[in-house]
C-alpha positions in Angstrom: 0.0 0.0 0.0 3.2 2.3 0.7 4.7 1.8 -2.1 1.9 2.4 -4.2 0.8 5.7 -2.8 4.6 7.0 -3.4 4.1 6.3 -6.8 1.2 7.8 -7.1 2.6 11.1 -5.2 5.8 11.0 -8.0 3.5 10.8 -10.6 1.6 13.9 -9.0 4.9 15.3 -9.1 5.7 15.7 -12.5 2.4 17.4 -13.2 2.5 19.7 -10.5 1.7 23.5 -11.4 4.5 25.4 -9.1 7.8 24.6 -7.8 6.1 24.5 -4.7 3.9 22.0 -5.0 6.8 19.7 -6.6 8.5 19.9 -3.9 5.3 19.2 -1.4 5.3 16.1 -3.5 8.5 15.4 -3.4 9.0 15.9 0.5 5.5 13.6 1.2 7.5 11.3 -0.9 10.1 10.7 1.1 8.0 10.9 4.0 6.2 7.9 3.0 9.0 5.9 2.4 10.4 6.7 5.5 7.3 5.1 7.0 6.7 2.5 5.0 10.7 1.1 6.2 9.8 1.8 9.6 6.5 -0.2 9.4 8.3 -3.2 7.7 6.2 -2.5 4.6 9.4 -1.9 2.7 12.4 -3.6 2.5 15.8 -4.8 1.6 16.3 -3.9 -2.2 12.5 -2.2 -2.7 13.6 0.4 0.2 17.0 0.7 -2.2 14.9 1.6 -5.4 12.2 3.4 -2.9 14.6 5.9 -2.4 15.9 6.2 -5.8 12.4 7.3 -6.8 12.9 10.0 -4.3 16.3 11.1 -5.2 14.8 11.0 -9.2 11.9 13.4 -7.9 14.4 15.7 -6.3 16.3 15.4 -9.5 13.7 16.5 -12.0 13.0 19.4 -9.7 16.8 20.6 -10.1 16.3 21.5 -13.3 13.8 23.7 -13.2 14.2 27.7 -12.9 14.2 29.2 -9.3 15.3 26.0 -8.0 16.2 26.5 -4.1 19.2 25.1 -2.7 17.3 22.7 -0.3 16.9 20.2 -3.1 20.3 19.7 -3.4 20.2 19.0 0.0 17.4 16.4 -0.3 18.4 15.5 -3.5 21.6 14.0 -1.6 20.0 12.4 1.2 18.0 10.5 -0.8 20.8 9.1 -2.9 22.2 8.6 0.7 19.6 6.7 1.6 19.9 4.9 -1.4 23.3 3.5 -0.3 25.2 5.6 -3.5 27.5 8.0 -1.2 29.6 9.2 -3.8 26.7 10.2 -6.1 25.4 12.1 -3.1 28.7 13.7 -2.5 28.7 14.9 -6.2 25.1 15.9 -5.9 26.1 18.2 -2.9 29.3 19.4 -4.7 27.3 20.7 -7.9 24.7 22.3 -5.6 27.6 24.5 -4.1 28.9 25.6 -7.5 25.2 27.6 -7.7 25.0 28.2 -4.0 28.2 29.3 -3.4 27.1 30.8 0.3 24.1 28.6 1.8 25.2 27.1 4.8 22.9 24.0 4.9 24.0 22.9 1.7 27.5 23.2 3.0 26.6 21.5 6.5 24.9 18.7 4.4 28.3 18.5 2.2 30.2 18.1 5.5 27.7 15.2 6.5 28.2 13.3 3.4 31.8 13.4 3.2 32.1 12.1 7.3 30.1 9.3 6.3 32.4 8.2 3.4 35.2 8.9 6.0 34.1 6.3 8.3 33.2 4.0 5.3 36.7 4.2 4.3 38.1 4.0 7.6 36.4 0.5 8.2 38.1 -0.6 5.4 41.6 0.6 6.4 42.1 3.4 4.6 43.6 6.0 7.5 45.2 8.4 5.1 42.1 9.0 3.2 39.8 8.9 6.1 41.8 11.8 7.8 41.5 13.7 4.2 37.7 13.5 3.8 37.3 14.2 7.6 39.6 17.5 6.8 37.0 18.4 4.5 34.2 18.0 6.3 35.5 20.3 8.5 36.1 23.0 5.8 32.7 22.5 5.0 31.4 23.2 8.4 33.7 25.9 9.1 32.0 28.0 6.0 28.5 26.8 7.0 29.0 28.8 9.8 30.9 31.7 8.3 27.5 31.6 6.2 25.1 31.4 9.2 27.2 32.4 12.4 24.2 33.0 14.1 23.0 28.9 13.7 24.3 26.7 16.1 24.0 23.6 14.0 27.2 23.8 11.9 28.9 24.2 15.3 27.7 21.4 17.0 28.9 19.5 13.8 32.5 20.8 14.3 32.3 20.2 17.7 31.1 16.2 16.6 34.3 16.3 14.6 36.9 17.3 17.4 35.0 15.6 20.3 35.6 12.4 17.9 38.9 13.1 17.3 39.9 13.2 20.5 37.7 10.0 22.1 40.0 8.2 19.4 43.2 9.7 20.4 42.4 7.9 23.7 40.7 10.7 25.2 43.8 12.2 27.1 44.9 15.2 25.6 43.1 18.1 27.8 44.3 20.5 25.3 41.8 18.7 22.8 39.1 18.4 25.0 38.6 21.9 25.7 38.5 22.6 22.1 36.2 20.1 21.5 33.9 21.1 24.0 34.4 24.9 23.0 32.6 24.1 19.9 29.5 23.2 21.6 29.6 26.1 24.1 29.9 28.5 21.2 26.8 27.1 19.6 25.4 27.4 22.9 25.7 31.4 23.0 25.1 32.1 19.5 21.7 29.8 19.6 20.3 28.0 22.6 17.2 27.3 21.1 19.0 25.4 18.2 20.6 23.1 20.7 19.4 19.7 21.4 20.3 19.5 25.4 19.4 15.8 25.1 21.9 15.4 22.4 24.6 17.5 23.9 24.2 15.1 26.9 25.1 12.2 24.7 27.5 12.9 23.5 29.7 14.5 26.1 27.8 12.9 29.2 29.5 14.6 32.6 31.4 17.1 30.3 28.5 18.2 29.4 28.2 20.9 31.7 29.9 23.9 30.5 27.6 23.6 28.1 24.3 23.4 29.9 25.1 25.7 31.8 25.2 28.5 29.0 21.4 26.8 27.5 20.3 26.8 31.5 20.9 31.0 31.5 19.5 31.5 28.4 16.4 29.5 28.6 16.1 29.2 32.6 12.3 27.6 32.4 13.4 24.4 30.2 13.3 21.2 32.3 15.4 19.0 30.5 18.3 21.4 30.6 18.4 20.4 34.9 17.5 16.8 33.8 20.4 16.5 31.9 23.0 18.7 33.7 21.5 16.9 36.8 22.4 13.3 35.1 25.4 14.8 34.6 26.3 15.8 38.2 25.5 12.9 39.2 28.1 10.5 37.1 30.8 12.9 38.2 30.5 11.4 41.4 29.1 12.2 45.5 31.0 15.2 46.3 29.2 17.2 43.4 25.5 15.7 45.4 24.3 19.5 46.3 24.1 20.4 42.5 22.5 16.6 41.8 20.2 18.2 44.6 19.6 21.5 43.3 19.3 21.0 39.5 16.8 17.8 40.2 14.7 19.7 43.1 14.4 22.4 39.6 13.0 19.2 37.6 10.5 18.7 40.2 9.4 22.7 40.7 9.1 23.0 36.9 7.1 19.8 36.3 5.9 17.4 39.2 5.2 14.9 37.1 8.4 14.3 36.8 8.7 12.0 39.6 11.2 10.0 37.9 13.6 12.8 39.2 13.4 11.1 42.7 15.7 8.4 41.8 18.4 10.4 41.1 18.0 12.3 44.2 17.9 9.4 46.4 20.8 7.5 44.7 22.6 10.5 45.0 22.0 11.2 48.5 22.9 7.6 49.0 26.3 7.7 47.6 27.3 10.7 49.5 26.1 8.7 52.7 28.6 6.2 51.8 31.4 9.2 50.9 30.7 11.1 54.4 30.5 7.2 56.2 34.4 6.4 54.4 35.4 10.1 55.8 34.1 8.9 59.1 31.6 11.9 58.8 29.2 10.0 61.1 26.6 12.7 60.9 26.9 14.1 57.2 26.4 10.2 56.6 23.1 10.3 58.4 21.7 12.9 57.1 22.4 12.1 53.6 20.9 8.4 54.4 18.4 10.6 55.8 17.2 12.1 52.6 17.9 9.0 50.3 15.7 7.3 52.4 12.8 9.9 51.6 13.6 10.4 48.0 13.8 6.4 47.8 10.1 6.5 49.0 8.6 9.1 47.0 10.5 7.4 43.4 9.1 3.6 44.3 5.9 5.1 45.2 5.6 5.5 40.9 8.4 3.6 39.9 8.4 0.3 42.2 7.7 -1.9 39.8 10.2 -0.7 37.0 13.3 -0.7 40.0 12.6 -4.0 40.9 13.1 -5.5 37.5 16.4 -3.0 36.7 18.0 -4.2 40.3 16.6 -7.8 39.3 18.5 -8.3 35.7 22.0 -8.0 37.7 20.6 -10.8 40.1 20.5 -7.2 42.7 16.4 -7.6 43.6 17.9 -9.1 47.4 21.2 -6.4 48.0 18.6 -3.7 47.1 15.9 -4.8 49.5 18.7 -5.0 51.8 19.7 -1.4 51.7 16.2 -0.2 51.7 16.2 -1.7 55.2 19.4 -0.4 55.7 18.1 3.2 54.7 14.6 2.8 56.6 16.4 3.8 59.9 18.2 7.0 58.8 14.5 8.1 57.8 10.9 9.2 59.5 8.5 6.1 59.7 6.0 7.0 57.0 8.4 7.0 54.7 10.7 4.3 56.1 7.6 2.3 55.7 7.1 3.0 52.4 10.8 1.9 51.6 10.0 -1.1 53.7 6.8 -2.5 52.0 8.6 -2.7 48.5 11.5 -4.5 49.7 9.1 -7.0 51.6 7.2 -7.4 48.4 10.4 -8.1 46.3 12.0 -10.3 49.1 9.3 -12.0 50.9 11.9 -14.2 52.4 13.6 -11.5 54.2 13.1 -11.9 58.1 14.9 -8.5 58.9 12.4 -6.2 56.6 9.4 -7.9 58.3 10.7 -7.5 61.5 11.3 -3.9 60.9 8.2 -3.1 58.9 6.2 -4.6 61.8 7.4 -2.5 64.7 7.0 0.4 62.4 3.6 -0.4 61.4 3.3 -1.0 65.1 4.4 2.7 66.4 2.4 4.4 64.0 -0.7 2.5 65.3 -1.3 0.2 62.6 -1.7 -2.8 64.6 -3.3 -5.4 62.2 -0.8 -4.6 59.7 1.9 -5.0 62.9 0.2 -8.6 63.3 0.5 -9.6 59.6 4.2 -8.5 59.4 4.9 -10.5 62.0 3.0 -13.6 61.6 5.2 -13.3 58.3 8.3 -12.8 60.2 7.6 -15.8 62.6 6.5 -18.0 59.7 10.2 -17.1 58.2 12.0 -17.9 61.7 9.6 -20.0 63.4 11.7 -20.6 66.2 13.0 -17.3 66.9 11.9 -16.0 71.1 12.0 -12.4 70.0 9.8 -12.3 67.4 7.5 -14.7 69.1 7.4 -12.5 71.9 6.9 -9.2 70.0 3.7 -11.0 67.8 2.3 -12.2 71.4 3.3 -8.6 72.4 0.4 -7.2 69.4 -2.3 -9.6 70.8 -1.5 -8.9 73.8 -0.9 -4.7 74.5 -2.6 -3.5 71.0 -5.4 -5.5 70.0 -6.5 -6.4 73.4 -7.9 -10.2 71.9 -6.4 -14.0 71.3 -5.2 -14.0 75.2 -4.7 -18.0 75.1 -2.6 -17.0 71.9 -0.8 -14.5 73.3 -0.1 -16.8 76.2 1.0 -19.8 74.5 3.6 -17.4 72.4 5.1 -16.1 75.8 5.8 -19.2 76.6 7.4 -21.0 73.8 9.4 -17.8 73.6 10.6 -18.5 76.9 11.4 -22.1 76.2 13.2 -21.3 73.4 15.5 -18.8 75.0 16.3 -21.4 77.7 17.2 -23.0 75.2 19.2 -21.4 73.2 21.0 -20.1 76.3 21.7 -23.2 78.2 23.2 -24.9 74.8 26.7 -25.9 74.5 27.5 -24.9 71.8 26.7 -20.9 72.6 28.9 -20.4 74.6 31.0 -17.3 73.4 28.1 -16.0 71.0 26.5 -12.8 71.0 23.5 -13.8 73.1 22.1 -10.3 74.0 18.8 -10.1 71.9 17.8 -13.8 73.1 18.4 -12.8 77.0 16.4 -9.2 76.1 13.6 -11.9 74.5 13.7 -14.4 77.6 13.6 -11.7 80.3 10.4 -9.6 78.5 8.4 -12.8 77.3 8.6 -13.6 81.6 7.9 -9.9 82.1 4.9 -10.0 79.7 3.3 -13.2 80.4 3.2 -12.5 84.4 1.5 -9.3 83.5 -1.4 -11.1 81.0 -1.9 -13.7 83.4 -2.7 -11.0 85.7 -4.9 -8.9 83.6 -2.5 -6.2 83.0 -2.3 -4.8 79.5 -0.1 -1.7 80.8 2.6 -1.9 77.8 5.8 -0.3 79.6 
C-alpha cells in the first residue's frame, strides 16, 4: 500500500503546477517511504529503489528555474539513503557551485563526506579517512561563516573534534577543551538550536559547561536540569548539592516528573557512603536521611520498574537489603514506604518484616503489625523475639487471642532457655535472646494478671 501511494505522489509530481507543490510532492515522498521502512512494509532492495524514486523526484525538480538550494540538499540524502554515497557527495558538490554561500547545503556536504570517512576508515584506509574528515571540516567551518548565528554547523564541528579526541584515547586536555568549546559556542550564538538531550550524549558529565550556558538562556526548560543533573550525578558524590539542586528544579518546573526522585535518592545515598568512608558520622546520616525519603517518594511511581532493573543483575535481594538499611536514617512514614517494596520483592527477608512490623506497630497500625509479624515468625519460626513481639500485638494493642498470646510467651521462653543453656553458645552474642527471655517472663506474668499496661 506504501509503495503504491509514493508512486502515485511521484506521478503527481511531475504534473504539478508550481515549484512549490513539486516539492510538497517530493518531500511527502520521502516521507512515506520513510514510513513504509519503519512499518516493515518496505524492504531490503524495494527500500534501495524506494529511495531512488525520491532522489529522481528531487532530480527533475533541479532543473527547473528558481530551484532553491534545499533540493540539493534532499536530493543527496535520498541518494544517501539509497546507499550511493559518492553520487550524493557529487550531488552536494554541484549544488555548491550555484549556492556558493548557503550554509545548509554546505553543512549537508560536511555530513556526506564524514560518512564516506568512516566507510573508508572500516576498510583501512587511515590516510584518506583523515583527508575526507579535513573536508568536512572546511565544509562546516564556511556553514557557519555563512550562518554564524545557527548553532548547528557548530555542533557539527564540535562532533568532529570531540571524535577526534575519544579516538586519540581521550587524554589530551588540550583537545578536549577545544572540543567542547565548539558546543559552548553554539550554545551562545543559539540556545534554542541546541538539542540539550543530544549535547548530553554525547559528552555525558562534560556536558556541563555547556548546559550551563542553555540553563541561562532559557532558565524555564526542564530538561536542561534533567540532563545537567544526570550529569552531576556521574561525576561522582561530592558534586550531590548540584545533583540536589538541579533535580529539586525538575521537580518545581514539572511534578510529574517524579522520575527525578531516583536520582536524588541514589545520589543522597552515595554521599552517605562518601561522608560514612570520611568517618563523617553525621553528614552520613543525614544524607541516608534524605535517600531514604527520596527512595520513597521514586518507588511510590516507579516500584515496579526498580525491581526488574535491580533484578537483571541478580540485585532484587542487596537492594531490599539497603532499603532496610536506609529505613532507619528516615521518619516512619516513609521508612515504611521503603520497607513494603522490599518486603514485596524479598518476601523471604526476616529483617524487613521485622522492621516493617514495629513500624507499622508505632504508627498504630496494629493489624498490619500482626501480619508482618505472623510473616516474620513464619520465616524464623523458632525465633523468642519475634515470638514475643507477635504475642506482644495480641497482647498490649489489639487487646484479643489471650490464650494465643499466652501460649507465644511461653514457647518464647522455652526457646530462649534453650538457646542459652546450649553448648555450643557459649561465646556468642546472646544479647537479643536474653532481652527476649527476660520480657516474654515480664509480659506473660503481666497477661496472666490482667495487666495490658505496655511499659
Amino acid at each position: 500500500m506504501i509503495i503504491c501511494t509514493t508512486l502515485l505522489l511521484f506521478s503527481q509530481s511531475e504534473s504539478a503546477q508550481s515549484i512549490e507543490e513539486q516539492i510538497a510532492a517530493a518531500v511527502t515522498l520521502g516521507q512515506q517511504i520513510e514510513a513504509g521502512i519503519t512499518a516493515g512494509e518496505i524492504t531490503g532492495l524495494n527500500a534501495v529503489d524506494a529511495w531512488s524514486d525520491v532522489a529522481y523526484a528531487w532530480e527533475d525538480i533541479s532543473i527547473l528555474d528558481d530551484a532553491p538550494a534545499t533540493v540539493w540538499v534532499n536530493w543527496s540524502e535520498a541518494l544517501l539513503n539509497s546507499g550511493d554515497t559518492d553520487k550524493a557527495i557529487r550531488t552536494a558538490e554541484n549544488g555548491l557551485e550555484t549556492f556558493t554561500t548557503d550554509a545548509p547545503l554546505f553543512e549537508q556536504f560536511g555530513r556526506l563526506l564524514l560518512v564516506e570517512s568512516r566507510s573508508v576508515a572500516s576498510m583501512g584506509n587511515k590516510e584518506k579517512a583523515a583527508e575526507l574528515t579535513l573536508a568536512a571540516v572546511a565544509a562546516f567551518t564556511a556553514a557557519n561563516e555563512n550562518a554564524p548565528e545557527t548553532a548547528s554547523p557548530l555542533l557539527r564541528l564540535g562532533e568532529v573534534a570531540w571524535t577526534a579526541f575519544v579516538n586519540g584515547g581521550g587524554a589530551d586536555a588540550e583537545e578536549k577543551t577545544a572540543a567542547i568549546a565548539w558546543w559552548i559556542k553554539a550554545a551562545e550564538v543559539d540556545a534554542a538550536g541546541v538539542d540539550s538531550g543530544a549535547v548530553y550524549a554525547w559528552l555525558q558529565a562534560d556536558s556541563i559547561a555547556i548546559l550551563d550556558v542553555l540553563v541561562d538562556a532559557q532558565p524555564e526548560d526542564v530538561l536542561l536540569y534533567w540532563y545537567r543533573g544526570m550529569a552531576y550525578y556521574y561525576k561522582g558524590a561530592e558534586f550531590w548539592s548540584n545533583v540536589h539542586s538541579d533535580f529539586n528544579k525538575v521537580i518545581e518546573l514539572n511534578p510529574a516528573f517524579t522520575n527525578a526522585f531516583f536520582f536524588l535518592a541514589d545520589g543522597a545515598f552515595q554521599r552517605g557512603v562518601m561522608q560514612s568512608t570520611a568517618k563523617d558520622d553525621d553528614k552520613a546520616k543525614k544524607a541516608y536521611n534524605f535517600s531514604g525519603k527520596y527512595y520513597a517518594l521514586y518507588l511510590k511511581d516507579f516500584g515496579a520498574n526498580h525491581a526488574q532493573s535491580v533484578s537483571q543483575n541478580d540485585g532484587l535481594l542487596a537492594e531490599c537489603q539497603r532499603m532496610n538499611f536506609l529505613a532507619s536514617f528516615t521518619d516512619y512514614d516513609h521508612a515504611i514506604l521503603i520497607l513494603e517494596w522490599a518486603t514485596s520483592n524479598a518476601p523471604n527477608y526476616l529483617d524487613v518484616w521485622n522492621n516493617l512490623a514495629f513500624l507499622y506497630r508505632e504508627t498504630g497500625e496494629s493489624e498490619k503489625s500482626l501480619a508482618a509479624y505472623q510473616q516474620a515468625l513464619s520465616i524464623q519460626p523458632d525465633d523468642p523475639q519475634i515470638m514475643n513481639d507477635l504475642a506482644v500485638i495480641y497482647h498490649y494493642y489489639l487487646k484479643t487471642e489471650d490464650e494465643i498470646a499466652l501460649e507465644l510467651y511461653r514457647n518464647a521462653i522455652v526457646r530462649a532457655e534453650e538457646i542459652l543453656s546450649a553448648e555450643n553458645s557459649a561465646g556468642d552474642d546472646l544479647s537479643l535472646v536474653k532481652v527476649a527471655l527476660r520480657d516474654a517472663r515480664n509480659n506473660l506474668s503481666k497477661l496472666s494478671r490482667g495487666n495490658r499496661r505496655n511499659g
